[in-house]
C-alpha positions as CSV (number, residue, x, y, z in Angstrom):
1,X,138.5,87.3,54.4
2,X,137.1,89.1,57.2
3,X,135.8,91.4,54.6
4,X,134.1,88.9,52.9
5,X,132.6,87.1,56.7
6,X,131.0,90.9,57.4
7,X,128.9,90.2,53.9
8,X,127.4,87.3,54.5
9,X,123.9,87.0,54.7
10,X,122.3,86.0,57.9
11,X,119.1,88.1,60.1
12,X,119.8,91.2,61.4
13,X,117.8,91.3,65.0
14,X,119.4,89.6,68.2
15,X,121.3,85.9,67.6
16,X,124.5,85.1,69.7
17,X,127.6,82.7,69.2
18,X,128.1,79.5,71.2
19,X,131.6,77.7,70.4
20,X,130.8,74.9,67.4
21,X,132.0,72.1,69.4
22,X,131.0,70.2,65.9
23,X,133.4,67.6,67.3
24,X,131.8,65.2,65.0
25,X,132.3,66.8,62.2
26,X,135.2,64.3,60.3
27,X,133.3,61.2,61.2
28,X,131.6,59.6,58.6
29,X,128.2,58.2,58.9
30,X,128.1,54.5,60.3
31,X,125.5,51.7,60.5
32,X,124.9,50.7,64.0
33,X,123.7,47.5,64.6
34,X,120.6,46.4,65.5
35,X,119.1,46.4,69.5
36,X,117.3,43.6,70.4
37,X,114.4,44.9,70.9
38,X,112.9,48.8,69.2
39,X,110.0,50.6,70.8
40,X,108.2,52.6,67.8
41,X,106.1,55.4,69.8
42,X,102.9,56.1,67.5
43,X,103.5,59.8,68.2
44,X,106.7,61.0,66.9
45,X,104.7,63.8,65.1
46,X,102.4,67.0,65.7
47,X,99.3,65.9,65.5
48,X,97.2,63.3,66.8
49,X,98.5,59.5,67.4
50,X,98.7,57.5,65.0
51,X,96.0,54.5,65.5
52,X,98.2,51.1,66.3
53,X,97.2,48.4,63.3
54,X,99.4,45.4,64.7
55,X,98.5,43.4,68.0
56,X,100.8,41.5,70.4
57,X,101.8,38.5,68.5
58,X,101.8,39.6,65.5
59,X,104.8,38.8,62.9
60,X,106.4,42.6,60.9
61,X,109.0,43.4,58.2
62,X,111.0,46.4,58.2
63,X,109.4,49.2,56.3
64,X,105.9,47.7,57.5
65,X,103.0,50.2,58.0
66,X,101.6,49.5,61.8
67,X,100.0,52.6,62.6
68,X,97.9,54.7,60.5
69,X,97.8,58.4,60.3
70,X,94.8,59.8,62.8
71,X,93.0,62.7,60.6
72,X,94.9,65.0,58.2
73,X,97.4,66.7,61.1
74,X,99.0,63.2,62.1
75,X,101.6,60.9,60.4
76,X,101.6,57.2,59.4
77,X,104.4,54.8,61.6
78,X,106.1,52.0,59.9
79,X,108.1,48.8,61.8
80,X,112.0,49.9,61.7
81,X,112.9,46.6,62.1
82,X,111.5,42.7,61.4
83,X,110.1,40.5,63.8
84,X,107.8,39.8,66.4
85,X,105.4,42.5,68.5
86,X,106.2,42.4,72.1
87,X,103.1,44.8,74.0
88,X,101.7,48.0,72.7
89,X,101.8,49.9,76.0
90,X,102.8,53.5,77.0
91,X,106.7,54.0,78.0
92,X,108.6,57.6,78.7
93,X,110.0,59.1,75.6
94,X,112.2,61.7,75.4
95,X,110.0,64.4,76.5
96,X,110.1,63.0,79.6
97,X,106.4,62.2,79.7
98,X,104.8,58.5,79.0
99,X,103.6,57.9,75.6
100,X,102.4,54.5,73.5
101,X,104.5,52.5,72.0
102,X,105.0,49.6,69.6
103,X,107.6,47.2,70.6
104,X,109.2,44.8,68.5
105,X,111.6,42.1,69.5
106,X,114.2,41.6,66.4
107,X,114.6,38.8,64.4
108,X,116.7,38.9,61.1
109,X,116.2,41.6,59.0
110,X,113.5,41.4,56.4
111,X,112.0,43.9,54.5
112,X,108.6,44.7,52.6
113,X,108.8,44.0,49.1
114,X,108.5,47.2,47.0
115,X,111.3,48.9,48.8
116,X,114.1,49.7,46.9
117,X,117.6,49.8,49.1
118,X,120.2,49.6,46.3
119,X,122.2,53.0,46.7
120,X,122.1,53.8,42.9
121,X,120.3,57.5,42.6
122,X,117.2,57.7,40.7
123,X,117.3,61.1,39.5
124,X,114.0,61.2,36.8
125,X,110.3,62.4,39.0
126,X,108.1,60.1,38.1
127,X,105.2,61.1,40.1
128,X,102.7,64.2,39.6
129,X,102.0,66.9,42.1
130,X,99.6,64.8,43.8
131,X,101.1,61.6,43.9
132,X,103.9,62.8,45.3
133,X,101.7,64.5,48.3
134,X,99.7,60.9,48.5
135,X,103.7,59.4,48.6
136,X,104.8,61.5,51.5
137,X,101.8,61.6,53.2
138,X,102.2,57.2,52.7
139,X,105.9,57.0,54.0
140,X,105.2,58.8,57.3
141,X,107.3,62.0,56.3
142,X,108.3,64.4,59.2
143,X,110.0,67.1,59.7
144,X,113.3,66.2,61.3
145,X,114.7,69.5,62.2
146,X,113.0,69.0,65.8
147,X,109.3,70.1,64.9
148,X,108.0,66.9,63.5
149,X,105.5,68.5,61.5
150,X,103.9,66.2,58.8
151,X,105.4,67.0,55.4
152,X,102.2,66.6,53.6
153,X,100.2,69.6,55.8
154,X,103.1,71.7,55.2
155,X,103.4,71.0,51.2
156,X,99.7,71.6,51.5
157,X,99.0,75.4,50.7
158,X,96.1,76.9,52.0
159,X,93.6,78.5,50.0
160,X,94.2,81.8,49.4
161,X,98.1,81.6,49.7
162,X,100.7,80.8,47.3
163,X,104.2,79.7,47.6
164,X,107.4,81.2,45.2
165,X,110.0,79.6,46.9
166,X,111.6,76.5,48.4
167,X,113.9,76.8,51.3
168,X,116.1,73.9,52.2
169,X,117.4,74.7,55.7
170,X,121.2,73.3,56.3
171,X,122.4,75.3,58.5
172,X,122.3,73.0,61.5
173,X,123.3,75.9,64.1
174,X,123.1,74.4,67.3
175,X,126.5,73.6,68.8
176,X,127.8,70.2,68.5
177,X,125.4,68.6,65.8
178,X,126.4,67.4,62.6
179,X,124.2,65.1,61.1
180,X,122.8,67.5,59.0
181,X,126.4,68.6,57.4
182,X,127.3,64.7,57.0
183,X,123.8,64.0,55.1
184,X,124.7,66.7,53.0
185,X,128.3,65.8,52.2
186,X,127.6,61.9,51.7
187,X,124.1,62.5,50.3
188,X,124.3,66.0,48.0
189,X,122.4,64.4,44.9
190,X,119.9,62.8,46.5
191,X,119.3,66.1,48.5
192,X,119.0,67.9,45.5
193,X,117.1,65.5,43.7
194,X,114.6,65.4,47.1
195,X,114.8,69.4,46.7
196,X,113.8,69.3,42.9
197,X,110.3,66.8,44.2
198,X,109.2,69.6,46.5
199,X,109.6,71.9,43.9
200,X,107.3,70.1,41.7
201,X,104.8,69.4,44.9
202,X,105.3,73.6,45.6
203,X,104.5,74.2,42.1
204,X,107.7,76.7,42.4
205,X,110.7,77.3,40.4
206,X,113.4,78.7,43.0
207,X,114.8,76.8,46.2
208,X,117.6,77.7,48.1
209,X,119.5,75.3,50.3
210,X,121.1,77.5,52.9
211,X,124.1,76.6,55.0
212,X,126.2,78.5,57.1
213,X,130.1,78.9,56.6
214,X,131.1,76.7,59.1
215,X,130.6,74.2,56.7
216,X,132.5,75.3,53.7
217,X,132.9,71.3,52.3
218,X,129.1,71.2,52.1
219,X,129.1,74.4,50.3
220,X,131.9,73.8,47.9
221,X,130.2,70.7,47.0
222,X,126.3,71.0,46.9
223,X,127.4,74.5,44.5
224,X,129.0,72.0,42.7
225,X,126.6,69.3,42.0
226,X,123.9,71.6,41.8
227,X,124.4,73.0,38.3
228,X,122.8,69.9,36.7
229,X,119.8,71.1,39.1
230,X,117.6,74.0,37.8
231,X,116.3,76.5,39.8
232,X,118.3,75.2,42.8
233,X,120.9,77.4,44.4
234,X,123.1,77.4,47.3
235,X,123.1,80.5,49.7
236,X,126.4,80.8,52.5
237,X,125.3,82.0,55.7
238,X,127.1,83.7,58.3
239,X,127.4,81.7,61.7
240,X,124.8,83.1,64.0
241,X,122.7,81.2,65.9
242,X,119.7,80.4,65.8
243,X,120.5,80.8,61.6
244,X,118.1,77.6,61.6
245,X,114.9,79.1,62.7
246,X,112.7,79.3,60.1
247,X,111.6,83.0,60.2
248,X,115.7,83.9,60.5
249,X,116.6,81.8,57.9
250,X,113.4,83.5,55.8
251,X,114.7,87.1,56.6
252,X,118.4,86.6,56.3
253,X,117.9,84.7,52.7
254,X,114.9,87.0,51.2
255,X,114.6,89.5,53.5
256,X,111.3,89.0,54.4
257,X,109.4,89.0,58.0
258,X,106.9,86.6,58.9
259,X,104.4,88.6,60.7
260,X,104.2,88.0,64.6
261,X,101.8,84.5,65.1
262,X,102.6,83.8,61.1
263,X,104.0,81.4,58.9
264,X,106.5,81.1,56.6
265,X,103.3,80.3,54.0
266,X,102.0,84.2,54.8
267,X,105.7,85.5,52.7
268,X,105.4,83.1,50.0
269,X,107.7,80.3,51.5
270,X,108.2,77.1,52.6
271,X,110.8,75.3,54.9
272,X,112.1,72.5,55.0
273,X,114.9,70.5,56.4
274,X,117.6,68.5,54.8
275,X,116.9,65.4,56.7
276,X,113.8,65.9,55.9
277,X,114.7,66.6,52.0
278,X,117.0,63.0,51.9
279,X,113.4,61.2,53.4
280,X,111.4,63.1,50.9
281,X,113.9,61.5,48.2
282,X,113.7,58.2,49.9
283,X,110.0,58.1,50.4
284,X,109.3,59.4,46.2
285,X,111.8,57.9,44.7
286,X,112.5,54.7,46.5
287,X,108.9,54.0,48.2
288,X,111.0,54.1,51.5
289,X,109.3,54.8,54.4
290,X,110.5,57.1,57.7
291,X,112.0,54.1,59.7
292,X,116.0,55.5,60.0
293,X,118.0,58.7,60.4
294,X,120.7,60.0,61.0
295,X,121.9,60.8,64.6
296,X,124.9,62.6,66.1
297,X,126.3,61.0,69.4
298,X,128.6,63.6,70.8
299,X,130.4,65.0,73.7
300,X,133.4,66.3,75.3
301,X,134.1,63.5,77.1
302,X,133.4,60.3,74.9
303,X,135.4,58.0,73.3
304,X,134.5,58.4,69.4
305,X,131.8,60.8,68.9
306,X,130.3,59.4,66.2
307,X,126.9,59.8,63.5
308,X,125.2,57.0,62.8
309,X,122.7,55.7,60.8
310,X,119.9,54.8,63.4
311,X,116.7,52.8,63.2
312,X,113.6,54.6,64.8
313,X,112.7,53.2,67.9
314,X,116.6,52.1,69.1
315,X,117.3,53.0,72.8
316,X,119.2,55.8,72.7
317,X,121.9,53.6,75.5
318,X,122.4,51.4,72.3
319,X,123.9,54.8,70.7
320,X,125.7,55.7,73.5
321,X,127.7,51.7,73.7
322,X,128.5,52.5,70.1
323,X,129.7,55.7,71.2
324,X,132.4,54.2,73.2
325,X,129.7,54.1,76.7
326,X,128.9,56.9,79.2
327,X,131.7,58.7,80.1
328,X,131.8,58.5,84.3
329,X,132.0,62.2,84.7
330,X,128.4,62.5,83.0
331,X,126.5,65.1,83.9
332,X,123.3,64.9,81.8
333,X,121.9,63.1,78.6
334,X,120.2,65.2,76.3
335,X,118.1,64.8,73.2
336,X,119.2,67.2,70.8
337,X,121.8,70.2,71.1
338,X,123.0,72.0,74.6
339,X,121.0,75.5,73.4
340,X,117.3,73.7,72.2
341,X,117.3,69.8,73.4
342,X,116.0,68.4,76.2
343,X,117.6,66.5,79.2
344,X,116.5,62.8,79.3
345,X,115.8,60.9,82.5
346,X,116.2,57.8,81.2
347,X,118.9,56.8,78.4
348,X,116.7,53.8,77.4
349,X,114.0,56.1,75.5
350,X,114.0,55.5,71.8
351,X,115.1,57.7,68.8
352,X,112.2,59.1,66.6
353,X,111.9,60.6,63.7
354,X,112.7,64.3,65.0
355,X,115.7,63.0,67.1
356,X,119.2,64.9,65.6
357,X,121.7,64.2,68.3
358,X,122.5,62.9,71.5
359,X,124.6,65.4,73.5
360,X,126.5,63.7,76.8
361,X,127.8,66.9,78.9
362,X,129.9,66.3,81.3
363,X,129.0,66.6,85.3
364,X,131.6,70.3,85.4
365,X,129.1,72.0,82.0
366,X,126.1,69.8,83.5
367,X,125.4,71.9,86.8
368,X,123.6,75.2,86.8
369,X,125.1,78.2,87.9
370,X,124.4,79.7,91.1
371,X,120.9,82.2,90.1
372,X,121.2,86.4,90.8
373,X,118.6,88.4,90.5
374,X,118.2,90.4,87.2
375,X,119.9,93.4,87.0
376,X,118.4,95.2,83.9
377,X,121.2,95.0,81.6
378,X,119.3,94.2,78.6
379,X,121.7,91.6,77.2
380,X,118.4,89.5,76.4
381,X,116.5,92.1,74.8
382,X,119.7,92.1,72.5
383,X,120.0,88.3,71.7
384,X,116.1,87.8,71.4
385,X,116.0,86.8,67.7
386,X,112.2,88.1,67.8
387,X,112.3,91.4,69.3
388,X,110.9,90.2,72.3
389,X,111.6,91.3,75.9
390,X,112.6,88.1,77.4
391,X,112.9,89.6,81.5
392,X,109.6,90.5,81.1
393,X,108.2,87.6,80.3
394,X,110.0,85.8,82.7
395,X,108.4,87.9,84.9
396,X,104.7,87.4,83.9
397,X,105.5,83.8,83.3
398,X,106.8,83.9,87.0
399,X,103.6,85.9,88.4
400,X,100.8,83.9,86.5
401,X,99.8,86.7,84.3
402,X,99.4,84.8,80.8
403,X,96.8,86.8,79.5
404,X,99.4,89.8,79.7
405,X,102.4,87.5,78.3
406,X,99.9,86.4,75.6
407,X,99.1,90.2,74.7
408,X,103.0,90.7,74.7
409,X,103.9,88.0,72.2
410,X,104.7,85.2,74.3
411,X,103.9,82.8,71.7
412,X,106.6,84.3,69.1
413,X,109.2,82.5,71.3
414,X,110.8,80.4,69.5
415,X,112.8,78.9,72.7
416,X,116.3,79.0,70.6
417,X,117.8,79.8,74.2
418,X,119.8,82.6,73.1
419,X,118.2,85.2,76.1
420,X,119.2,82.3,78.4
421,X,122.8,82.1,77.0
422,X,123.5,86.1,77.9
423,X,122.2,86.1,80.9
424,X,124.7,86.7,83.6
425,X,122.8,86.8,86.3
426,X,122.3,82.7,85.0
427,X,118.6,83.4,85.4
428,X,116.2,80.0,83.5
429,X,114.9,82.6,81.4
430,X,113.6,80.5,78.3
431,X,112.5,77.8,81.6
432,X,109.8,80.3,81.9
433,X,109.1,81.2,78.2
434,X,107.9,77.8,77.9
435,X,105.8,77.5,80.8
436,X,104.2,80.8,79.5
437,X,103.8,79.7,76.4
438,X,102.4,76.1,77.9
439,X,100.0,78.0,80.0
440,X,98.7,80.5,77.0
441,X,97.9,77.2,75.1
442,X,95.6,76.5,78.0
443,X,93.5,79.1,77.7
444,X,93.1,79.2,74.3
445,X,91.9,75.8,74.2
């Protein structure tokens, strides 16, 4: 066995290993009921805003489209939920920062016609390359590994590029996640079948789902179903973290580097979540919009940690009740997983598109360790998936000198955490990664 772990694939340059914690693993994925009331932020993308279509007053179905993609780098926002809209106004949302919003009070639960929510899998591609582009671009498709990048501009190949393979990322490596692995164990067809429609958007004729081996019952069965699926074929990965990132995943499946400021584009691939594969699915083959996903609610101390089947725009304190409540040891709330998410200052921000996980940490995990001053060690130079020098750019982050961190490759940082994680001086290393990398944006623009 231990043989066979050493041979698995996975990237060769830095990584680390955080305990799973994946102690939501067993649970299978539950409806939650519906809040009273859902705020729908019109940015849950990269991009510009979406432009509001609906006014205070006005009456909306589930799956409703009520704000409309701004430009090509922007998405389109649908109602998650029927009833009656409450004020379009700006609210805090899990970044922390205050953003507009749609919200809707809830009343019944009625749907758009059109939308097709009977569970049966519909397995033929109807749609041509375009129409499935035009589809996507439609249903408000994002990716839902974190980035919220609009699926249509990354399906979109520039001129001059070309794309040979598909690369269906699985590997859900942060600590304590598991939506990802449940989608893929109670969803494998329609996965595939989602995998097989970017394929025929690519114009390519080999996809790989990757997923490490800490998920062996994913494995076992999407290598199962996915004989009757040509061209399709399912990769085991060792468990490193950050497996996930897109250039890692690239390198330790094909062995081949994205150049420094790259994309995956530039080496002939494109990535793209399985979340984000089951909406793709959803959105081709059952005209359903982006209005639900799937979200881990976890931690050490709750009652049932739990994934659920979430409607965008739910309070993430409606998640938490469902949960079993806040634990009264709780330390911190945050968005995502312990090594990338983001603390929340208010548990009554809603769930977007991009949201994976809620991670309650108790008060003992929650507090910061006393800070030492860096003693050379190297031990983040080691973990730096990207070869960078993460001391150093503390340092210039620290000082102000951007145009130096720029030069240096600042913006290669793909804040996975891991420099942070070695540390043992406990020194906010990727704190000031991101302010350099913040900072750099600024003078660029």
């Amino acid at each position: 066995m231990l043989n066979l772990l050493n041979h698995l694939k996975t990237f060769p340059q830095g990584g680390v290993h955080p305990d799973d914690n994946k102690l939501s693993a067993k649970s299978h994925i539950q409806e939650i009921s519906l809040p009273k009331i859902v705020y729908i932020p019109i940015s849950q993308h990269i991009g510009k805003p979406a432009e509001p279509l609906v006014e205070r007053g006005d009456t909306v179905k589930a799956g409703q489209i009520i704000a409309v993609h701004e430009g090509f780098v922007s998405a389109n926002i649908h109602a998650s939920v029927s009833g009656k809209v409450g004020k379009v106004e700006e609210i805090m949302d899990s970044s922390g920062f205050k953003k507009m919003a749609i919200a809707i009070r809830v009343k019944g639960d009625d749907w758009e016609e059109g939308i097709d929510r009977t569970p049966g899998l519909v397995k033929e591609i109807e749609l041509n390359k375009k129409e499935i582009l035009a589809k996507i671009m439609e249903m408000g498709v994002v990716g839902q590994g974190g980035a919220a990048f609009p699926s249509h501009v990354k399906l979109s190949v520039p001129e001059g590029k070309s794309a040979d393979h598909l690369i269906v990322n699985g590997v859900e490596c942060e600590p304590y996640l598991t939506a990802d692995h449940r989608l893929m164990l109670e969803k494998p067809e329609e996965i595939l079948v989602g995998t097989q429609i970017l394929m025929k958007s690519l114009g390519v004729e080999n996809a790989i789902i990757g997923i490490e081996n800490n998920k062996k019952d994913a494995i076992k069965l999407l290598k199962k179903k996915s004989k009757d699926y040509r061209g399709i074929k399912i990769a085991s990965l060792k468990v490193q973290y950050p497996q996930g990132g897109e250039k890692q995943l690239i390198k330790a499946l094909l062995n081949r580097e994205v150049p420094p400021g790259g994309l995956p584009i530039d080496v002939g691939c494109v990535v793209h979540n399985v979340g984000t594969t089951f909406s793709v699915y959803q959105a081709v083959q059952k005209n359903k919009p982006v209005i639900e996903r799937v979200v881990t609610v976890t931690g050490k101390g709750l009652e049932k940690p739990s994934n659920f089947w979430v409607r965008v725009g739910t309070p993430v304190s409606h998640l938490i009740d469902a949960a079993g409540g806040l634990p009264e040891n709780t330390g911190k709330v945050v968005s995502g997983g312990p090594m990338m998410g983001k603390a929340l200052a208010d548990i009554s921000v809603p769930i977007a598109k991009a949201t994976s996980g809620i991670l309650i940490i108790p008060e003992y995990e929650a507090k910061r360790a006393k800070e030492y001053n860096c003693i050379r060690c190297g031990k983040c130079v080691e973990a730096c998936p990207m070869g960078l020098e993460p001391f150093h750019m503390m340092l210039l982050a620290k000082k102000g000198f951007y145009e130096k961190a720029k030069e240096d490759n600042i913006m290669d940082c793909i804040e996975c955490g891991s420099c942070s994680f070695e540390c043992p001086s406990n020194r906010p290393i990727v704190d000031y990664m991101r302010l350099g990398k913040i900072m750099v944006k600024k003078l660029n623009n």
